[in-house]
C-alpha positions as CSV (number, residue, x, y, z in Angstrom):
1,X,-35.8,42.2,-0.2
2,X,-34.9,40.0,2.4
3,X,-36.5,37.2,0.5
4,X,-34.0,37.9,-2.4
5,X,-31.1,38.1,-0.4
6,X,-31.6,34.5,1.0
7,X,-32.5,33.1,-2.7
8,X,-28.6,35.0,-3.6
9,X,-27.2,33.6,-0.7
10,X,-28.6,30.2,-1.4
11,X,-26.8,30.0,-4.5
12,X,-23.7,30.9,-4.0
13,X,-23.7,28.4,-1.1
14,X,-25.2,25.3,-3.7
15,X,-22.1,26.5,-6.6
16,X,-19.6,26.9,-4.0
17,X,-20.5,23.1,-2.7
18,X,-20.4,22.1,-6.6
19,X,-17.3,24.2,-7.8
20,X,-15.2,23.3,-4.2
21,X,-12.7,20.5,-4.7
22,X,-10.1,18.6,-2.3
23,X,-6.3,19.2,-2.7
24,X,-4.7,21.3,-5.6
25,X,-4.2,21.2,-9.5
26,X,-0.8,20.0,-10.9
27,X,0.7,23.5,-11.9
28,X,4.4,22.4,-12.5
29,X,5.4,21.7,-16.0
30,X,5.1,18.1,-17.2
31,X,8.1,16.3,-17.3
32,X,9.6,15.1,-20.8
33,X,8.9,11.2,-21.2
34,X,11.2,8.6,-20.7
35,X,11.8,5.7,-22.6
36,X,9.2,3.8,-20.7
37,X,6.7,6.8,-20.8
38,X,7.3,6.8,-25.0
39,X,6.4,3.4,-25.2
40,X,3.2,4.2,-23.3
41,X,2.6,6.9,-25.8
42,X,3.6,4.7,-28.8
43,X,0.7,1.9,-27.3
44,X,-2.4,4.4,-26.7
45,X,-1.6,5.8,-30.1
46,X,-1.8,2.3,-31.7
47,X,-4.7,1.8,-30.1
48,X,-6.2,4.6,-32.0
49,X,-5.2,4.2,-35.3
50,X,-6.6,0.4,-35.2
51,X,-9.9,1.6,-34.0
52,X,-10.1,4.1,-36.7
53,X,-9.2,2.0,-39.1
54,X,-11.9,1.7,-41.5
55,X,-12.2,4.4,-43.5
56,X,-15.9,4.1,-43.0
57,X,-16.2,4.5,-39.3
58,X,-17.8,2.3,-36.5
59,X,-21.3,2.7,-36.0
60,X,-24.9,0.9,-36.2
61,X,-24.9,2.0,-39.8
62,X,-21.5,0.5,-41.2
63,X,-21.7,-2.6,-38.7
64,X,-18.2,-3.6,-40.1
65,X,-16.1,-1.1,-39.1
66,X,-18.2,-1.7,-35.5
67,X,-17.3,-5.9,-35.4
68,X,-13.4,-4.9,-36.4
69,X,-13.6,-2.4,-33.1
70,X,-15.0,-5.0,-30.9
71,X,-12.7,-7.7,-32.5
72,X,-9.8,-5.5,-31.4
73,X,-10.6,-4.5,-28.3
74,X,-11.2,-8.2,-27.3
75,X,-8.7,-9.1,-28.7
76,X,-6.2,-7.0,-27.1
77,X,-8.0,-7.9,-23.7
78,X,-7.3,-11.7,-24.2
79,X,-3.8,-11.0,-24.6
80,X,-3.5,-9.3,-21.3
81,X,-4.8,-12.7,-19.8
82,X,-8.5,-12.0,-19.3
83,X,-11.4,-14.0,-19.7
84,X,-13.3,-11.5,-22.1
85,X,-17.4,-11.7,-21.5
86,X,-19.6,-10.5,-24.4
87,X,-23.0,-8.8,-22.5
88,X,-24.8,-9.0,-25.8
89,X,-28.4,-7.4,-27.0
90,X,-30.1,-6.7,-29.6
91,X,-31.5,-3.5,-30.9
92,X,-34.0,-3.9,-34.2
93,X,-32.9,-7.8,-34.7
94,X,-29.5,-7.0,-34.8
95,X,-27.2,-8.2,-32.0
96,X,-24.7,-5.7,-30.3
97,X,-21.9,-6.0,-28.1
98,X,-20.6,-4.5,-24.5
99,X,-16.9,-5.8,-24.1
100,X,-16.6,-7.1,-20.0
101,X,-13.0,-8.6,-18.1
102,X,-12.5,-8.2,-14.3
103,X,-9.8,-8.8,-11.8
104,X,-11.9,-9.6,-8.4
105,X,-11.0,-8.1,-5.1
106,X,-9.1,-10.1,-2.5
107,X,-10.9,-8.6,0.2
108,X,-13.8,-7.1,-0.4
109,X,-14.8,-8.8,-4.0
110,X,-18.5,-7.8,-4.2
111,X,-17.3,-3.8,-4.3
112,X,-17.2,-3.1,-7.8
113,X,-15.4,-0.1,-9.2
114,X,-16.3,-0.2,-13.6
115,X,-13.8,1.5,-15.5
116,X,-15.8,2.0,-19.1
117,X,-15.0,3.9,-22.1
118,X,-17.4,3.6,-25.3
119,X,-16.1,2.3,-28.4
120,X,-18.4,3.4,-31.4
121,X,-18.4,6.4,-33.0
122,X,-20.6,9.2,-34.6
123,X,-21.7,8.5,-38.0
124,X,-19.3,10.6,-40.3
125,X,-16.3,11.0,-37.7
126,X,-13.4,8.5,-37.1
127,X,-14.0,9.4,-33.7
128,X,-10.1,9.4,-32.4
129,X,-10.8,11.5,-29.6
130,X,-14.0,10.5,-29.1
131,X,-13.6,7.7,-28.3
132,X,-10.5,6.0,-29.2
133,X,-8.8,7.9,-26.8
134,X,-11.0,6.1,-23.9
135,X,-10.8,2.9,-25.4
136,X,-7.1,3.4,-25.7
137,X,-6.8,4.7,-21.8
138,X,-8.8,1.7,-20.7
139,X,-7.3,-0.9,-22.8
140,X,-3.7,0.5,-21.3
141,X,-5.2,0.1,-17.2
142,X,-6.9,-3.2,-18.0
143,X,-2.9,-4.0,-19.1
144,X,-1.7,-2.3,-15.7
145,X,-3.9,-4.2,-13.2
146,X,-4.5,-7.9,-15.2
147,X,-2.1,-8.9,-12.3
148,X,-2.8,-6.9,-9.7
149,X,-4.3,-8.2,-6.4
150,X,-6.4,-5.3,-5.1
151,X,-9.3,-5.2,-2.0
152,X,-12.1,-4.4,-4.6
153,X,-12.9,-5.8,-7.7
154,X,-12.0,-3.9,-10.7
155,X,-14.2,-4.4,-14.1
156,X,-13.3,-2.9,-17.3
157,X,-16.3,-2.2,-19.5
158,X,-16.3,-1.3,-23.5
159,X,-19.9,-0.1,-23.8
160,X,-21.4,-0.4,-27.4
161,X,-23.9,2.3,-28.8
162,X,-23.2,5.7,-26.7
163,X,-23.6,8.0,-30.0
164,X,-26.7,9.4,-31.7
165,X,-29.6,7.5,-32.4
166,X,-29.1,5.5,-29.5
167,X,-27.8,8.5,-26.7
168,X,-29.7,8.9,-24.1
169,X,-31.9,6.2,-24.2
170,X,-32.7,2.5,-23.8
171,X,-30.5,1.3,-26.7
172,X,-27.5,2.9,-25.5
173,X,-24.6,0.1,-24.7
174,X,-24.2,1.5,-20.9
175,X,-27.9,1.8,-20.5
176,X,-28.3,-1.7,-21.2
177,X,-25.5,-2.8,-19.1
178,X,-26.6,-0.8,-16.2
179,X,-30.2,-2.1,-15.9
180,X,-28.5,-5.4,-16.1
181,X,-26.3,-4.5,-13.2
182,X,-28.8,-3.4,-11.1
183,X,-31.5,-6.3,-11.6
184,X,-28.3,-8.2,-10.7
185,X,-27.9,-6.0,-7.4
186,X,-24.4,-5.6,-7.6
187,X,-23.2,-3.3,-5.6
188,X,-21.3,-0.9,-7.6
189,X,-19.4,1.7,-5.2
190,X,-18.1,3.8,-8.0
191,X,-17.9,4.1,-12.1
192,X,-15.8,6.2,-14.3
193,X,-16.8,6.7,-17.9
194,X,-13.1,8.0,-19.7
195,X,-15.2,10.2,-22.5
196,X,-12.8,11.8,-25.0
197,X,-9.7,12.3,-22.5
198,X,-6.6,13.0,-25.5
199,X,-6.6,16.8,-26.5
200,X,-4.8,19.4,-24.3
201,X,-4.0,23.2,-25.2
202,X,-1.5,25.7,-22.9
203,X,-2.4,28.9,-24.9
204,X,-5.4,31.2,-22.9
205,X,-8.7,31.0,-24.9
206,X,-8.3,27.4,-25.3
207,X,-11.3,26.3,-22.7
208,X,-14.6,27.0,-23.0
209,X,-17.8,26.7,-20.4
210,X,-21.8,26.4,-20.0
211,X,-21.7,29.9,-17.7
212,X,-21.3,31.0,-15.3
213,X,-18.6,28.6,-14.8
214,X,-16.0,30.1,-17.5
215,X,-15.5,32.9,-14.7
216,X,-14.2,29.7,-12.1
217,X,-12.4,27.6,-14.1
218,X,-9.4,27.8,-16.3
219,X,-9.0,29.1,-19.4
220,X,-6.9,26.9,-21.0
221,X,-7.4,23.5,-21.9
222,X,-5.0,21.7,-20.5
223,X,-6.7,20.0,-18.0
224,X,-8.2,16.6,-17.4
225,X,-11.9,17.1,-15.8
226,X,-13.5,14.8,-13.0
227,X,-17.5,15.6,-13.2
228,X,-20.4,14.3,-11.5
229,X,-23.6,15.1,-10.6
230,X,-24.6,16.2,-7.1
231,X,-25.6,12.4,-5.8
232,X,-21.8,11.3,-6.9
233,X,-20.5,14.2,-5.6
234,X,-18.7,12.5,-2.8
235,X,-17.1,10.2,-5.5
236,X,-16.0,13.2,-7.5
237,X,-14.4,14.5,-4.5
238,X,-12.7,11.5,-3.5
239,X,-11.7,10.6,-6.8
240,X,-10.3,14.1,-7.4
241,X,-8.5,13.7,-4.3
242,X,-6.7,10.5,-4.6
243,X,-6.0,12.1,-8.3
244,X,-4.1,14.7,-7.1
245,X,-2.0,12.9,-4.8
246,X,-0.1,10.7,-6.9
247,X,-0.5,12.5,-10.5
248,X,1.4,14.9,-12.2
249,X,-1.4,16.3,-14.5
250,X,-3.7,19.7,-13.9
251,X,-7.2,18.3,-13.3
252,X,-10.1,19.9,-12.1
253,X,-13.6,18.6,-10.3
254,X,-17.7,19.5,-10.6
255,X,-20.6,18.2,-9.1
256,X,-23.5,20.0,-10.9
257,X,-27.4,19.1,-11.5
258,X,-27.5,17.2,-14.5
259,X,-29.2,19.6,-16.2
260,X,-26.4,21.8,-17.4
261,X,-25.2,21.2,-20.8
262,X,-22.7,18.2,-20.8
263,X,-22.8,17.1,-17.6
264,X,-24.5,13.6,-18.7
265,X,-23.2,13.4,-22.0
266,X,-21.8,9.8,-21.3
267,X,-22.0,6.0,-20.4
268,X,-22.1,7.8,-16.7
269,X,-25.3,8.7,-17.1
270,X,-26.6,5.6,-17.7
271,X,-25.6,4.5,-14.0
272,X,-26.7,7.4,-12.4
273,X,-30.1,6.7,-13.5
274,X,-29.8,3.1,-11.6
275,X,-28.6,5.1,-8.8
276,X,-25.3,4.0,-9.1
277,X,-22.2,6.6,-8.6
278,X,-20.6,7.6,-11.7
279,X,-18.2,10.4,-12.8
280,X,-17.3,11.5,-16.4
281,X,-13.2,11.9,-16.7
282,X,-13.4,14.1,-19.9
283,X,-11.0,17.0,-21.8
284,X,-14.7,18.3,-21.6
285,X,-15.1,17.5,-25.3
286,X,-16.9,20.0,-27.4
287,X,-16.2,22.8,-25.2
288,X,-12.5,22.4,-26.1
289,X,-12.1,20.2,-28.9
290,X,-12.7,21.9,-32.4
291,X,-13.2,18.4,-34.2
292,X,-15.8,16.9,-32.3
293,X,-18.2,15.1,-34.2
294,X,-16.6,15.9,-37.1
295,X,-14.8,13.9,-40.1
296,X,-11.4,15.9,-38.5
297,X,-11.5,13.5,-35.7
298,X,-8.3,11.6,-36.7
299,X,-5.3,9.9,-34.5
300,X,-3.0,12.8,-35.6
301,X,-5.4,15.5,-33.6
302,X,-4.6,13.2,-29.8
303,X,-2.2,14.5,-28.0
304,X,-0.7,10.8,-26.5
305,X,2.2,12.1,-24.9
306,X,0.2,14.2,-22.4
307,X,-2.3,11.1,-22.1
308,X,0.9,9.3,-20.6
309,X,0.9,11.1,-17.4
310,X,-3.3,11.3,-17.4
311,X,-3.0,7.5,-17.4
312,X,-0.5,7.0,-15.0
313,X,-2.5,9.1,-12.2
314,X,-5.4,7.2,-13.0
315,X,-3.6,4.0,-12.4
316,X,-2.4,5.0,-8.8
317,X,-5.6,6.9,-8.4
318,X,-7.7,3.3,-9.1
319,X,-5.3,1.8,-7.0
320,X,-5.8,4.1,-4.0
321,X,-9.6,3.4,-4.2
322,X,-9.4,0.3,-4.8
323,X,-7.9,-0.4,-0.8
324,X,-9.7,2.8,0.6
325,X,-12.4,2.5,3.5
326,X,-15.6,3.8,3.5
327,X,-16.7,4.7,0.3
328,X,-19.4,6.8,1.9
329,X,-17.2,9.4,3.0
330,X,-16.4,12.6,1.1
């Protein structure tokens, strides 16, 4: 019996530790736009309709619609002023593409923070929220910060190749890019993988979870989610933290074992595996969104007048990091 009560005990210590979160959740209701916030809106939702484009989607099987992506997203990158770095390789004879610009640190330039967001898309969905509502997110920061003059460096990444056949293994974009990082020895002190961040829901019934977490976490999905697994867990906390303090948009944090359904479901993954902290900022996809990985994955289903506030937060909360001191802390 004993024996039993120190197992129960045990785990309700280890899911307090991964449930427990610094500061609180936005709770006030979010303020109408302004005339600058609408032409924030206006911008992330161009950015979607050009990635979804063609009608045939972007993926390894129609490479078209794939090159027109990449094409934009440079494109747009250039514009801001960057110096736009292709971090090509080749899967099967056929060359793909991760997207790279940075603005270096001023003081300490060989901290890295990578801001990435994947730009393909299933085969048979547009793939608005997933991921043109990244893409969109991290094209508008890259916009924010191309003159900003930061401690750490700040590197904005459009990874290739996150979706099926390629998830999850050596082929994946972010994989790729990570095992590059890491035979480089960079020293990446934190990475954020923006994974299908534009639908948001007030009414109860909205949110769904692997259990048991449904019983600690809200039921509607209106929320913007900061996950990680237990080695990032410190960066989840801090990120959630800094988050918090500056934005005006409910979010909520978890630091689970990666084993739990969705937890590495990104480019996060990839630098987790290099040992690399990394945290998923996600409307927790498929256990919200009813079009996921579906051919109802169109602009018209993102929400980019909520994303206006998620953005803004995660501009002051990159900026925060960017001059905070030692990373190591929780």
């Amino acid at each position: 019996m004993t024996f039993y009560i120190v197992v129960v005990v045990g785990l309700i210590l280890l899911f307090i530790y991964m449930i427990r979160m610094p500061g609180d959740s936005y709770k006030a209701a979010l303020a109408p736009l302004d005339e600058d916030g609408q032409a924030v809106a206006r911008r992330l939702e161009g950015h979607v309709r050009a990635l979804c484009s063609h009608p045939a989607g972007r993926n390894h099987i129609e490479k078209k619609g794939l090159a027109l992506a990449r094409d934009y997203i440079a494109a747009q990158l250039e514009s801001y002023g960057y110096k736009v770095e292709f971090r090509v390789y080749q899967v099967a004879g056929e060359d793909y593409a991760n997207i790279e610009v940075t603005r270096p640190g001023t003081v300490y330039p060989d901290e890295i923070i990578i801001v990435g967001a994947h730009y393909d898309a299933v085969i048979g969905a547009p793939g608005a929220n997933d991921n043109g509502s990244g893409v969109a997110a991290l094209l508008e920061l890259a916009d924010r910060f191309r003159q900003a003059e930061l401690p750490r460096t700040i590197r904005f990444v459009a990874f290739v190749n996150e979706e099926p056949p390629h998830f999850m293994t050596r082929t994946m974009g972010s994989d790729f890019y990570a095992r590059q990082v890491a035979e480089r020895q960079e020293n990446i002190v934190a990475m954020y993988s923006l994974e299908t961040i534009g639908y948001f829901r007030d009414n109860v019934g909205s949110q769904n979870y692997p259990p048991p977490f449904n019983f600690f976490y809200p039921k509607q999905g209106n929320f913007i989610a900061f996950v990680g697994n237990l080695r990032s867990r410190g960066l989840v906390r801090r990120s959630l933290r800094a988050f918090r303090a500056y934005a005006a948009f409910p979010s909520e944090g978890l630091a689970a074992p990666a084993f739990i359904p969705g937890i590495n479901w990104s480019d996060h993954w990839s630098f987790w595996k290099q040992g690399y902290p990394a945290v998923m900022i996600t409307d927790t996809a498929l256990y919200r969104y009813p079009h996921y990985h579906t051919a109802q994955d169109t602009p018209d289903k993102v929400d980019y007048d909520r994303m206006v506030p998620l953005v803004d937060g995660l501009e002051k909360m990159l900026e925060a990091l960017s001059g905070a001191g030692d990373w190591a802390s929780s």
